[in-house]
mmCIF file of the C-alpha atoms, coordinates in Angstrom:
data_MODEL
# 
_entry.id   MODEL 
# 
loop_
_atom_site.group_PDB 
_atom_site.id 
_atom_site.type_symbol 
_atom_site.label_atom_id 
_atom_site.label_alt_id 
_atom_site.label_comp_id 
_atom_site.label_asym_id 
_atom_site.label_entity_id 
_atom_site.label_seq_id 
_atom_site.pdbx_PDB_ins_code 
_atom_site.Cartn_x 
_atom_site.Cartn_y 
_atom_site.Cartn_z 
_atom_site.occupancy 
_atom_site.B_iso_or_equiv 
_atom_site.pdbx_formal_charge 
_atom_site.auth_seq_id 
_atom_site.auth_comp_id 
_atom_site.auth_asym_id 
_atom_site.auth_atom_id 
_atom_site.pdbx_PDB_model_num 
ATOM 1  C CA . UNK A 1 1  ? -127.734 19.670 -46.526 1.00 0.00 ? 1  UNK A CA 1 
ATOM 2  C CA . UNK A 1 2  ? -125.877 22.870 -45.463 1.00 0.00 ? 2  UNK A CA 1 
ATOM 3  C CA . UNK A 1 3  ? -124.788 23.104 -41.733 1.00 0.00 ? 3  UNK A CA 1 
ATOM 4  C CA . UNK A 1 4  ? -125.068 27.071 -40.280 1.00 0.00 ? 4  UNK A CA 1 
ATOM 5  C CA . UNK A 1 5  ? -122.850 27.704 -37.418 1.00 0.00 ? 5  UNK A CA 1 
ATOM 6  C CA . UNK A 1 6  ? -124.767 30.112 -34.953 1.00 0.00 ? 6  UNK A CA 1 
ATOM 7  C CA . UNK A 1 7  ? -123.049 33.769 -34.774 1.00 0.00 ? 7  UNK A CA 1 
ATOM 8  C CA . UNK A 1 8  ? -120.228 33.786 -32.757 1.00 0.00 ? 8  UNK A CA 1 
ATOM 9  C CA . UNK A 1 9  ? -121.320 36.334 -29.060 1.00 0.00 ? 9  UNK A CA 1 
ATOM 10 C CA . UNK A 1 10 ? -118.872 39.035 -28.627 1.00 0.00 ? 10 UNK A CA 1 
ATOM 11 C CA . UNK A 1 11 ? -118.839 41.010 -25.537 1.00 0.00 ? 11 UNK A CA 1 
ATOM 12 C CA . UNK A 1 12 ? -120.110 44.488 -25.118 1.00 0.00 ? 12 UNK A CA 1 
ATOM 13 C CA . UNK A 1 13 ? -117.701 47.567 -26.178 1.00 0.00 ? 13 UNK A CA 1 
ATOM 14 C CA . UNK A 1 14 ? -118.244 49.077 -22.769 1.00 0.00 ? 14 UNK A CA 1 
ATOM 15 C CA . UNK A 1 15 ? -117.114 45.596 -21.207 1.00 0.00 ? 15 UNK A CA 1 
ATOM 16 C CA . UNK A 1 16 ? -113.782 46.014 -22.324 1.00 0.00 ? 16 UNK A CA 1 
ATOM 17 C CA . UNK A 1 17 ? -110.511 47.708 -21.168 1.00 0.00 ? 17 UNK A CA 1 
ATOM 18 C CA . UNK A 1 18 ? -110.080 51.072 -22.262 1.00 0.00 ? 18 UNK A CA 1 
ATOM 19 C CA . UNK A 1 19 ? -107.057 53.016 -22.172 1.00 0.00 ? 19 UNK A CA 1 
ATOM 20 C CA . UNK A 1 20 ? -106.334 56.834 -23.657 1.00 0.00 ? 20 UNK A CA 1 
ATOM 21 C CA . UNK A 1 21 ? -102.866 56.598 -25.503 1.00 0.00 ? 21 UNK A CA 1 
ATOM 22 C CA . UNK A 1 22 ? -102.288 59.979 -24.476 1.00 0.00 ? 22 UNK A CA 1 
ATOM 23 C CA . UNK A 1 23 ? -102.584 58.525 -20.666 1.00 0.00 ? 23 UNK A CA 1 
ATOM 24 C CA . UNK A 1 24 ? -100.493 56.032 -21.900 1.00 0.00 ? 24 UNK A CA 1 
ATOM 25 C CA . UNK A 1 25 ? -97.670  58.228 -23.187 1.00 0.00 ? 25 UNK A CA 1 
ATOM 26 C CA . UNK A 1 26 ? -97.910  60.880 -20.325 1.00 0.00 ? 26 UNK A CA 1 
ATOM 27 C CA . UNK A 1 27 ? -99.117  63.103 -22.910 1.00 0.00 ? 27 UNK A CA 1 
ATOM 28 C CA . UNK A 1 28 ? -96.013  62.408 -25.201 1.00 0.00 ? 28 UNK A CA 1 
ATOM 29 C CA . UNK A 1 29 ? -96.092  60.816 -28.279 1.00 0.00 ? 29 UNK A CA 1 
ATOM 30 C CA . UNK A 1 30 ? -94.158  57.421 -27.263 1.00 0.00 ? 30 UNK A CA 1 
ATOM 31 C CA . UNK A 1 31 ? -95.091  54.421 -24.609 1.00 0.00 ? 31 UNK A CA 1 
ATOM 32 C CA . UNK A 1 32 ? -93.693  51.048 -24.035 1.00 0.00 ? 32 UNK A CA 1 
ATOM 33 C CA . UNK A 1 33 ? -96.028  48.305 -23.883 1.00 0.00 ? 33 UNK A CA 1 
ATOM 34 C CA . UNK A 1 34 ? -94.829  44.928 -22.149 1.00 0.00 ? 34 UNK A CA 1 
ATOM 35 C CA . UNK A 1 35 ? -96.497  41.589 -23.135 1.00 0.00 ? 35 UNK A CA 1 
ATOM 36 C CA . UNK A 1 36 ? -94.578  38.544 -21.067 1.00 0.00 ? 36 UNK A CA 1 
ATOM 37 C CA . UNK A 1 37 ? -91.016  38.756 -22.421 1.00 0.00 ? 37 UNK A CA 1 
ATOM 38 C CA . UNK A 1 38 ? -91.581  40.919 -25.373 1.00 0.00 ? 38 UNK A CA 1 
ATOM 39 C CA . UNK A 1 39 ? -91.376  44.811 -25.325 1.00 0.00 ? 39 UNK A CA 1 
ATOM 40 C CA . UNK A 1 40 ? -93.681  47.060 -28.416 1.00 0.00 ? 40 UNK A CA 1 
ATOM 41 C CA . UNK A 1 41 ? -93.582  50.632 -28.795 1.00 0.00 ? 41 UNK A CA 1 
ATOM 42 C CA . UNK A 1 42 ? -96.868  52.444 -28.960 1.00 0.00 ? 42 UNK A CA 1 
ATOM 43 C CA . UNK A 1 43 ? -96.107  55.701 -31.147 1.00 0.00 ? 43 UNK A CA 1 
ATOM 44 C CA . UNK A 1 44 ? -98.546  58.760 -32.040 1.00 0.00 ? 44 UNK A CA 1 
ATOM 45 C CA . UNK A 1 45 ? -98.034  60.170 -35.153 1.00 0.00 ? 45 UNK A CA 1 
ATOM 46 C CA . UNK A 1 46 ? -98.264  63.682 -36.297 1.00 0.00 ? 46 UNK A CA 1 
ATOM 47 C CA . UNK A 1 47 ? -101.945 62.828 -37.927 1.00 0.00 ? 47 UNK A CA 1 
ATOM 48 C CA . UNK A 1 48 ? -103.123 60.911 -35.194 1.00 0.00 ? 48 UNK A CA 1 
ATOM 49 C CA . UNK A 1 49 ? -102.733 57.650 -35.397 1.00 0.00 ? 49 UNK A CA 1 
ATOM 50 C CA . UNK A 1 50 ? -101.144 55.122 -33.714 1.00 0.00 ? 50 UNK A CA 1 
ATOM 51 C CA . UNK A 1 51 ? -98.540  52.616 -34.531 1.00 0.00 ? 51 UNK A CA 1 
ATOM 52 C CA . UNK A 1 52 ? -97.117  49.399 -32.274 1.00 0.00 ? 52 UNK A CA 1 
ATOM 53 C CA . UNK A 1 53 ? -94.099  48.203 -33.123 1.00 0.00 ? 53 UNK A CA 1 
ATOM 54 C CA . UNK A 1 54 ? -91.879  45.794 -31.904 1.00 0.00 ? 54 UNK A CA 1 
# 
């Protein structure tokens, strides 16, 4: 007998926070990004994409 586990829901895309990185950076290329006690830095790059580091 095989057991199926029914799909797991997810909510809608348009249900969830959005945020524009370049709102985020004040139309730089850098942000800081708190979660509790721990600080990440959001970076553009030159291509476009983002990195978080911490």
């Amino acid at each position: 007998m095989t057991f199926h586990a029914p799909p797991k829901t997810q909510a809608p895309m348009n249900a969830l926070p959005t945020y524009s990185a370049r709102d985020l950076t004040e139309g730089g290329d850098l942000a800081q990004i708190v979660l509790d006690t721990q600080t990440y830095t959001l970076r553009i790059t030159r291509a476009g994409k983002l990195i978080l580091t911490k």
